[in-house]
Each structure stands twice: as C-alpha cells, then as structure tokens.
C-alpha positions as CSV (number, residue, x, y, z in Angstrom):
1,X,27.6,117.6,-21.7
2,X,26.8,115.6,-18.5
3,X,30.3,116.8,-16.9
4,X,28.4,120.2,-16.5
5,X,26.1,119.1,-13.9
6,X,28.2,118.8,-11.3
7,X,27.6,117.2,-7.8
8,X,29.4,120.2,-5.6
9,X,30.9,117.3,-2.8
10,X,32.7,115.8,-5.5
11,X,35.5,116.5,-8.2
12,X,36.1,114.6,-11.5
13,X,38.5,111.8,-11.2
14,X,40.5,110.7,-14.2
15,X,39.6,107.2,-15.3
16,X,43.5,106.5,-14.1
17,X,43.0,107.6,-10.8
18,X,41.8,104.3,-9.1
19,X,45.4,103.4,-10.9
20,X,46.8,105.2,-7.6
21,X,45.8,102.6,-5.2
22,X,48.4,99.5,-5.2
23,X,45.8,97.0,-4.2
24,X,42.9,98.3,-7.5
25,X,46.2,98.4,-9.5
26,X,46.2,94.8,-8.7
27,X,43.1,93.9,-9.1
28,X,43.2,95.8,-12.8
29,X,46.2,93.6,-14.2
30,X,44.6,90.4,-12.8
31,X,41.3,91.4,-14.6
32,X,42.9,91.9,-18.1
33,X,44.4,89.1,-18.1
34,X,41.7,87.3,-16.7
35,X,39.2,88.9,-19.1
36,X,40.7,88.4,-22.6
37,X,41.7,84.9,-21.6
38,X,37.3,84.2,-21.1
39,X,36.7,85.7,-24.8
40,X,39.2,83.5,-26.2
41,X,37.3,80.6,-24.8
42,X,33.7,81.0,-26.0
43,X,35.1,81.6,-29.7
44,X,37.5,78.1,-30.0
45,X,34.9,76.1,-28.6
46,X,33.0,77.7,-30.9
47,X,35.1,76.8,-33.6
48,X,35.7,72.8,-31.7
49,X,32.4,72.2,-32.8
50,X,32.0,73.7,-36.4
51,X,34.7,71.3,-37.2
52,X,32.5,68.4,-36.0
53,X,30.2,70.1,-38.3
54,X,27.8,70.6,-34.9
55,X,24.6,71.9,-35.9
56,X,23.6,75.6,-35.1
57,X,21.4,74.3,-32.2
58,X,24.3,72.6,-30.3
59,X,26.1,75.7,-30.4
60,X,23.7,77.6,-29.2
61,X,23.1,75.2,-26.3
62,X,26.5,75.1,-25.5
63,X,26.8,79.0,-25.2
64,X,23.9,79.1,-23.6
65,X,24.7,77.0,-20.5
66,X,27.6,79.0,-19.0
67,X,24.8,82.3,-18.9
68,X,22.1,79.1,-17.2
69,X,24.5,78.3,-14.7
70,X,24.9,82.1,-13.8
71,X,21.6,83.0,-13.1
72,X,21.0,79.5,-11.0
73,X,23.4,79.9,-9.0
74,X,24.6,83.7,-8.8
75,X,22.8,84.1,-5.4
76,X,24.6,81.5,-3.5
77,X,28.1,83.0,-4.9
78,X,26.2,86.8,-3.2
79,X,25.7,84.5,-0.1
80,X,29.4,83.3,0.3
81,X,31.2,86.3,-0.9
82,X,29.5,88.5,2.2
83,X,30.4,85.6,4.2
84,X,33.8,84.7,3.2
85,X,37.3,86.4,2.1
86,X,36.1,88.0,-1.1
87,X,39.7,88.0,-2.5
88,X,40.5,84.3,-1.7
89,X,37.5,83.5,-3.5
90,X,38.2,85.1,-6.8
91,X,41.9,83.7,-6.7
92,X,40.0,80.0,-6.2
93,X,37.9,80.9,-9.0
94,X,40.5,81.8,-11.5
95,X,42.7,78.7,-10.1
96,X,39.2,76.2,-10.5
97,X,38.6,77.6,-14.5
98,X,42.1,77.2,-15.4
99,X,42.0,73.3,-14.1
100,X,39.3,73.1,-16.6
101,X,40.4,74.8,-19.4
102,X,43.9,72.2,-19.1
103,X,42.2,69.4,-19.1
104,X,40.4,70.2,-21.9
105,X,43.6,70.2,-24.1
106,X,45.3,67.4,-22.1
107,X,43.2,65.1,-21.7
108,X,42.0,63.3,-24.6
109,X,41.6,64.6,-28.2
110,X,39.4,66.7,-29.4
111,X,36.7,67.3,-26.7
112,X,33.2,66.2,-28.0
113,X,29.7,68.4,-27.4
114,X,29.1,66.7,-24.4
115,X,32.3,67.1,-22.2
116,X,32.4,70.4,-23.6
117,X,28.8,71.0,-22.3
118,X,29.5,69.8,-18.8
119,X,32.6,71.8,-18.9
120,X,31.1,74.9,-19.6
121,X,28.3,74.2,-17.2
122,X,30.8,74.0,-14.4
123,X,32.9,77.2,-15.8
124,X,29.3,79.3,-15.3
125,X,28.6,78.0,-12.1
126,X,32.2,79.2,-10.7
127,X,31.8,82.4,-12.3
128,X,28.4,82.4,-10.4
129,X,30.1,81.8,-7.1
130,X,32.5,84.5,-7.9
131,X,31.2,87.2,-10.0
132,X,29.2,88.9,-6.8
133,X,33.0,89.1,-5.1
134,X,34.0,90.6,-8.1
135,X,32.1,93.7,-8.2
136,X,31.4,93.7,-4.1
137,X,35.0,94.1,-3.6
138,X,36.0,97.2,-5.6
139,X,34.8,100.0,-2.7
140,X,37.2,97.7,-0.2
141,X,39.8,98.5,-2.5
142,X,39.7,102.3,-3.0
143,X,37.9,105.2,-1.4
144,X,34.2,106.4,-2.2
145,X,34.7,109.3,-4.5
146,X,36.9,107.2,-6.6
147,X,34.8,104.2,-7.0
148,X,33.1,105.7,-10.5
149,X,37.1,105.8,-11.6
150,X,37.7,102.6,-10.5
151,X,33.6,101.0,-12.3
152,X,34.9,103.0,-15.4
153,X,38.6,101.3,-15.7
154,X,37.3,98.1,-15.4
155,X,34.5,98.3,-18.3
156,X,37.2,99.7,-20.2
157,X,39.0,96.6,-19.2
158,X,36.1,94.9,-20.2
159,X,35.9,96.5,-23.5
160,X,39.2,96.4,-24.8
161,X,39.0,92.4,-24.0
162,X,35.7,91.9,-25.7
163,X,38.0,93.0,-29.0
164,X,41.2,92.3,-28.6
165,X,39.9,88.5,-27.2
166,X,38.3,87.7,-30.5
167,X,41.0,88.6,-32.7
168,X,43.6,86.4,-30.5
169,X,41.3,83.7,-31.1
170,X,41.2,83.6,-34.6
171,X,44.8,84.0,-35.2
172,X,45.5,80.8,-33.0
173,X,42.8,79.1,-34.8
174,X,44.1,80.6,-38.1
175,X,47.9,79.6,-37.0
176,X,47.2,76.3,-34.8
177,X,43.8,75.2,-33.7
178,X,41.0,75.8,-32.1
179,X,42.2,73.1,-29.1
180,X,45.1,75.9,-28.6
181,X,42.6,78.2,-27.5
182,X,42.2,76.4,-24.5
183,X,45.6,76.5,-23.4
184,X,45.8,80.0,-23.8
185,X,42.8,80.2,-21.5
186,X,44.1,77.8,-19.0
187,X,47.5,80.2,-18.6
188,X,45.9,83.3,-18.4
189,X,43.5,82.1,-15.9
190,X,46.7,80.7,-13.9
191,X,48.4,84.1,-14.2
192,X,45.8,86.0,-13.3
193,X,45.9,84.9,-9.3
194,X,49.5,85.1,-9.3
195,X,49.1,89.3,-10.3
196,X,47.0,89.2,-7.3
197,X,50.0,88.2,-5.1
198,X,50.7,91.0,-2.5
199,X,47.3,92.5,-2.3
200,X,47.2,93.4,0.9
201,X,43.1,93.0,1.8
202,X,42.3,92.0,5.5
203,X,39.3,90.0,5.8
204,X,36.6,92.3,8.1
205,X,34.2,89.8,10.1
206,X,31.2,90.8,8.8
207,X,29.0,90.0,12.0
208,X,27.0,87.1,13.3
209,X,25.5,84.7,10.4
210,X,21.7,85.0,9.9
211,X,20.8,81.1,8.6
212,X,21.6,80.4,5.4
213,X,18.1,80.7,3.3
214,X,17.5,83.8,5.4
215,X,21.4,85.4,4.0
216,X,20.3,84.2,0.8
217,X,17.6,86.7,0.3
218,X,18.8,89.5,1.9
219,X,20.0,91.0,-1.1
220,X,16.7,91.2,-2.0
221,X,14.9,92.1,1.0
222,X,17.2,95.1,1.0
223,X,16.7,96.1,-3.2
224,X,13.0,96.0,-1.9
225,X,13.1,98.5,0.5
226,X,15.2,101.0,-1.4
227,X,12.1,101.3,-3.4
228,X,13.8,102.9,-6.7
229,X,16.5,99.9,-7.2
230,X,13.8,97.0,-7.8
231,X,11.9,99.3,-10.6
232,X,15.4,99.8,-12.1
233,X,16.4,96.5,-12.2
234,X,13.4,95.2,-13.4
235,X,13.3,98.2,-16.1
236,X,16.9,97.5,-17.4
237,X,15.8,93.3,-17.4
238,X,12.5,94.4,-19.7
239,X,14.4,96.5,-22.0
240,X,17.7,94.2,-22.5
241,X,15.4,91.3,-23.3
242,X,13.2,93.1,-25.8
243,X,15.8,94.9,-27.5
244,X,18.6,92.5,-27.5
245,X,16.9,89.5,-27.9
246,X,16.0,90.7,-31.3
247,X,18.9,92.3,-32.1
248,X,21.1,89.7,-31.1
249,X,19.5,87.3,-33.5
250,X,18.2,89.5,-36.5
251,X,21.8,91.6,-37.2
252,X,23.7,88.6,-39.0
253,X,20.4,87.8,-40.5
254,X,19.9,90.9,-41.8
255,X,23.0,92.4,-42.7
256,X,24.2,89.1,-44.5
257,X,21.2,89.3,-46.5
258,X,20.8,92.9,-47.7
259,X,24.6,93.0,-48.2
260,X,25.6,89.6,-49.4
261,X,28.6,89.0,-47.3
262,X,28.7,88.0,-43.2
263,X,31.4,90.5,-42.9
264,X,29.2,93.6,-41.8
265,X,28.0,91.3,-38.6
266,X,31.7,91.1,-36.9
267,X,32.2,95.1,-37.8
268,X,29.2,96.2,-36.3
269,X,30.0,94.2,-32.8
270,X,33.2,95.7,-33.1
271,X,31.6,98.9,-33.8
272,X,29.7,98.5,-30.6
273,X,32.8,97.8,-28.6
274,X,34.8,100.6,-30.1
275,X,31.7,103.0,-29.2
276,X,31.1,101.9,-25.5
277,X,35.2,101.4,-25.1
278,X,35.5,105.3,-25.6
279,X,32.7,106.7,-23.3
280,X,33.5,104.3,-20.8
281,X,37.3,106.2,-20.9
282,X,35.4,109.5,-20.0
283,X,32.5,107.5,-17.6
284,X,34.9,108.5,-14.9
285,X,35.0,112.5,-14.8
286,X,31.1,112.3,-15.1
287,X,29.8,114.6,-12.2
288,X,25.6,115.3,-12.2
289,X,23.3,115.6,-9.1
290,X,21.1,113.6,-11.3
291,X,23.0,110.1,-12.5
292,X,19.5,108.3,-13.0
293,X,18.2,110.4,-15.5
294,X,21.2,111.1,-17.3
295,X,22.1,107.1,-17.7
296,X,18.8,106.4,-19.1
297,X,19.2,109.4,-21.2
298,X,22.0,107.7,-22.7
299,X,20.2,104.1,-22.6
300,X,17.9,105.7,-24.6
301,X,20.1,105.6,-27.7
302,X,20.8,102.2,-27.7
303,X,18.0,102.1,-29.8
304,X,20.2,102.7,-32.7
305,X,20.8,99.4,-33.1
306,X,17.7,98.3,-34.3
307,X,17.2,101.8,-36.0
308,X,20.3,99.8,-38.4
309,X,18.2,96.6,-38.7
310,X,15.2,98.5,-39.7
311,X,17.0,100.9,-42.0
312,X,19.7,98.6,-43.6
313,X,20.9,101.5,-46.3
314,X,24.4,100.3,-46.4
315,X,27.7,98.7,-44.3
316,X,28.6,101.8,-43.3
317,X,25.2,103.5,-41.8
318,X,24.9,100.0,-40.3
319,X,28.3,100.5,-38.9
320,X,27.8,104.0,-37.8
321,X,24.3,102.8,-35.9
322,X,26.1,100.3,-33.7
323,X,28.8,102.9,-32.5
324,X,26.1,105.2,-31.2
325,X,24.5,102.0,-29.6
326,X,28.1,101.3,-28.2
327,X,28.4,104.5,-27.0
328,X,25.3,104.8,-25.2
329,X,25.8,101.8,-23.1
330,X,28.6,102.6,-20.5
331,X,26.9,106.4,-19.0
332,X,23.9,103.3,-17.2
333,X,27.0,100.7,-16.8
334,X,29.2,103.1,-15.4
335,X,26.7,105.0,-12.9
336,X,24.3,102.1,-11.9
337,X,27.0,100.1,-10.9
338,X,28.4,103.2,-8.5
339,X,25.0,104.0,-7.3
340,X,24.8,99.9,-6.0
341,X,27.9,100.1,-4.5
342,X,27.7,103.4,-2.6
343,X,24.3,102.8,-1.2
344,X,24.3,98.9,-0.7
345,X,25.7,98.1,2.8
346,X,29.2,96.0,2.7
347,X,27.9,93.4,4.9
348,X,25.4,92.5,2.2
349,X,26.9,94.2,-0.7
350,X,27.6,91.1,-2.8
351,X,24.2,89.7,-2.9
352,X,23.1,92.9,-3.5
353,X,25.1,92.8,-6.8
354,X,24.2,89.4,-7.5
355,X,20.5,89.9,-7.5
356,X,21.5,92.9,-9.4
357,X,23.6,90.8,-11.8
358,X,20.8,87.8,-12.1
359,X,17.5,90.0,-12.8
360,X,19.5,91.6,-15.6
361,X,20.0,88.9,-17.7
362,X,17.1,86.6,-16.1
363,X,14.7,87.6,-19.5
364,X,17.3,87.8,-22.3
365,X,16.7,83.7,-22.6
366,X,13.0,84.9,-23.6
367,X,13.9,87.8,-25.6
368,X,15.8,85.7,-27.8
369,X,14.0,82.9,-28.1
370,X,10.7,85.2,-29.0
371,X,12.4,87.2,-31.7
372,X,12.6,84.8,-34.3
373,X,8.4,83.8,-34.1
374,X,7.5,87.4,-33.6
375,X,9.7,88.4,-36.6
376,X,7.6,85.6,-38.8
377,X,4.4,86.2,-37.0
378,X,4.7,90.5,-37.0
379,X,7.3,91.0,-39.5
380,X,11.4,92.1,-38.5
381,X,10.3,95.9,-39.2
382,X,7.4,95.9,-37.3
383,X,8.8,93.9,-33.9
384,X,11.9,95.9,-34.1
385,X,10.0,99.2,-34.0
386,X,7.6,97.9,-31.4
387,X,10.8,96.8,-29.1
388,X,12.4,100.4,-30.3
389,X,9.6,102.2,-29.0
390,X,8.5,99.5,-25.8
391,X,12.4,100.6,-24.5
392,X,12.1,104.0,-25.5
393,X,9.3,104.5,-23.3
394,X,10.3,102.5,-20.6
395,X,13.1,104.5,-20.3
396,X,10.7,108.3,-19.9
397,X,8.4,106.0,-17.5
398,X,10.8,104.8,-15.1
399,X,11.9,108.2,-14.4
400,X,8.7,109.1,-12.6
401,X,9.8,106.6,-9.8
402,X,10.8,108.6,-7.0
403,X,14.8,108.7,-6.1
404,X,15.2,107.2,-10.0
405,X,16.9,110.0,-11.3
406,X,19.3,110.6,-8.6
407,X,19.8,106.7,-7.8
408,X,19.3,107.8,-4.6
409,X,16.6,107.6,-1.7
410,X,14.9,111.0,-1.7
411,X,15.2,112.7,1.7
C-alpha cells in the first residue's frame, strides 16, 4: 500500500539494483560474510560458558559488554571515519576481530569468563570505531536515488544472517564444540577484507580539521539544528527501551511457562526475522512523499509483540504475533536510515550516524533492567500494556513535529 504514494522525482528501484554498482556489490559479499560470522560468535561463547556451568548473570554481563563498548566509544569511530579512509578502516576492523577471535581458539584451552570478557570488550570497541564507516559509506558507493536499494539489501543481509548465523552455530556445537565457533569467526572475518579487494573508492579530503573535541560533537551540533532528527532519535530510543526491554526479558519467561517447553522462544525470534527479512526485500520499491509517517505507521505494529506476551493463547498465535512485529520493523529501518544519509552532509556523515546509532540503543540497558521489578511491582499484563500503549502514542505524538513525516526540513 505505501508504493502508491509516490514521490514524482523518483522511480522504484528493485532491492537488486544497488547490485549494479561493482564497488556496493563488493561491499554486499564482504558484509554477509562478515555478518553471519558475528552471530556465530555471540551464540558459542554463549555456549563456552554454560559448560562451565556460568551462572545466568555472567552471561548476561558478557553479552552485555560488546553493546557498553558501543555506545562508549561509537562517537570517536564518527570522528575518525569523517577523518580518515572510510574503506581502510572497515578492512582494519574486520582484520583486528579476526586476530581476536584466533587467539581465542589458539591460544590456550578453553577461554575462561574473564579473557572472554576482555575479549568481547575489545570486539565492541572496534565495532565502535567502525560501525559509523559502515553505514557513512554506502551513498560514496552508489548514487542518491539508489541508496533506499542499497539500506534495503543490506538489512536483508542483515536478516538472513541473524538466522542462518544461529543455526551454523549449533550444528558446530552439535558436531564439534563451542571453541569451533571461534574459528569459524576468525575465517570469516579474514575473508571478509579480502572480498573487499579491488574496490575502487578514492579517499576525498574532506577539508581542514576543526580540533578534535570540537569534530567530536559535530554530529550532534548538526542533528540539533535539523530540528525533526533529535525528536526522532530520541522517540525511537524511548520506545525501543520500553518495549524491548520488556519484551526481550518476559518472551522466554512467558512462553516457557504457559506452554511447558523453551521451544516457542527460538520460533518466535525466528518468526521475527522471517517477518522483517521479507518487508525489508520490498523496503526498496517503497516511494511516498511522506516516509516519516508511513515508517512510524509501521513502527506502530511492533506492538504485537507484547500483544503475544499479554495474550499467550497458544505457540502458534504467539508465533503469528512476532511475524507482524518482524514485519513492521524494516519500513522505519529502511527509510530512517535513507533520510540520515541523504540529508546529513558527507563531511560529517559518519558522526552523524554514530550519534544516530548510540541514542538508539543508549536506554535499552534501562529498559531491560526495569522490566523484571516493574513486572513484580505492576504485574507482566499490566507493564506490557502500559509500554504497548506508552509506544503507541509516542508514535501519533512525534508526528506533530514539523518535517517528521517527510524526514525532511519543511521549506
């Protein structure tokens, strides 16, 4: 239905055509390999520690600090990818994780919490230093009216990794161990560069260097005067940490108690996948003078999930739920992430994305940690409708800031 509204300067683009330019095409293969190598990770060290029967907590640490380093240090890696070769500093990137993930299985025997810890510590703060690059250099790559092709592909990319990743884990856990799964890691990292080879990206000076803490808030400075990107960022930070802060800990609660098996918890993330993996495939060819309101039109349904939790009638309605949650994620990833790059500047575009990339997921830490003592405090029926209807309203009252529902600055 939102291919109807077209924008009359542009055309729909198949989710293929970014495909077109040799140096995207590049970039693509790197990323899937790179991508489903980093959810094999997570998973067997995962797995490393439940065999030194690790308590819940250390786990939870452990995953918790690659997302800490992010946020800590995601503006310095906006900084240096505006000021350096954006494309030498994701190959160093890829190169620096794959050292890790080696010595992991070479060194030693089975890595204990601690130098798995500082591992994954380190692993965050390179993915901090690159990330920004990342995303900042996909309009260098292909022309404007194909960037939403080329956003699209690559949470497609995304998607297809977060469940093909999983299932590559447990068969090398299943058929080796869990220490394998670091290996596997290490090569795909050490590919991914090499798929990079022959990308032919010049760096552009970008102009004379401001100093340092002054380049280090630019990004900001400029979200602040576009006057309808703070709101949205902020917006998108409130409702992620109220919604899936409780989700995220009450769905293998819930489901493995009203249905008596932990099964229904890894079908309804693969649910979730499986729904945004197939309206990120049609992202591309969307085409509406009005992106804003149609992406939180969409966000809008993400509600469902809880909708699931709060109405646990059986595996498949549960099931059902999180593919309509899926579903309505990629419309907001697809189009808020082309709206940032078309109207950020290049010069600053990274740490534009970066202060993007860190208020988004600066308030999930809270949202989770709150949603098991509100859930005791309130009850999980009554905070999960109260976070239902806090983001549903969030996402009618952001709408009223101008230049919101066109992710544009109003003339």
């Amino acid at each position: 239905m939102m291919s109807h509204v077209m924008n009359p300067d542009e055309t729909p683009k198949s989710i293929f055509t970014a495909l077109k330019y040799p140096n995207f095409r590049r970039l693509w293969i790197s990323s899937i390999i790179s991508s489903v190598s980093d959810q094999v990770f997570p998973i067997c060290a995962t797995m490393v520690l439940l065999g030194q029967k690790s308590e819940a907590l250390a786990i939870s640490l452990l995953l918790s600090l690659r997302v800490i380093a992010y946020l800590i240090f995601s503006p310095l890696g906006g900084v240096f990818a505006d000021r350096l070769s954006r494309m030498r500093i994701i190959q160093g990137g890829l190169l620096l994780r794959s050292l890790l993930c080696f010595q992991l299985f070479f060194f030693g025997h089975t890595p204990t919490l601690l130098r798995l810890s500082i591992t994954v510590f380190i692993m965050g703060v390179i993915e901090a230093g690159t990330g920004p690059a990342g995303a900042a250099i996909i309009p260098d790559l292909v022309d404007r009216d194909v960037l939403q092709s080329a956003n699209a592909l690559r949470a497609v990319t995304g998607r297809i990794a977060s469940i093909s990743g999983p299932g590559i884990a447990v068969a090398l856990v299943a058929l080796t161990s869990p220490r394998s799964g670091f290996l596997f890691t290490a090569v795909g990292l050490l590919l991914a560069p090499l798929a990079l080879r022959g990308l032919k990206l010049s760096f552009a000076e970008r102009g004379p260097h401001s100093p340092f803490r002054q380049e280090l808030t630019q990004g900001y400075q400029f979200v602040k005067r576009t006057r309808w990107m703070l709101p949205v960022m902020i917006c998108i930070a409130l409702q992620t940490s109220v919604l899936f802060g409780a989700e995220m800990v009450l769905l293998p609660i819930i489901t493995t108690r009203e249905f008596g098996t932990a099964s229904v918890y890894p079908m309804a993330i693969m649910s979730l996948s499986l729904g945004s993996l197939i309206t990120a495939a049609f992202a591309s060819r969307l085409r509406t003078k009005y992106p804003g309101r149609w992406s939180f039109a969409a966000w809008s349904l993400i509600v469902f999930l809880l909708i699931a939790l709060i109405f646990p009638i059986s595996p498949i309605f549960v099931i059902i739920c999180y593919f309509i949650g899926g579903a309505a994620t990629e419309p907001m990833g697809v189009l808020w992430q082309t709206a940032i790059q078309k109207n950020a500047p290049g010069e600053i575009r990274a740490r534009v994305m970066s202060f993007d990339s860190m208020v988004s997921s600066a308030l999930m830490p809270i949202g989770v940690g709150l949603a098991g003592p509100m859930s005791r405090l309130v009850g999980e029926n009554a905070y999960m409708a109260g976070a239902s209807v806090i983001f549903a309203l969030l996402c009618v009252l952001i709408l009223f800031v101008p230049g919101v529902s066109t992710f544009s600055t109003p003339k």
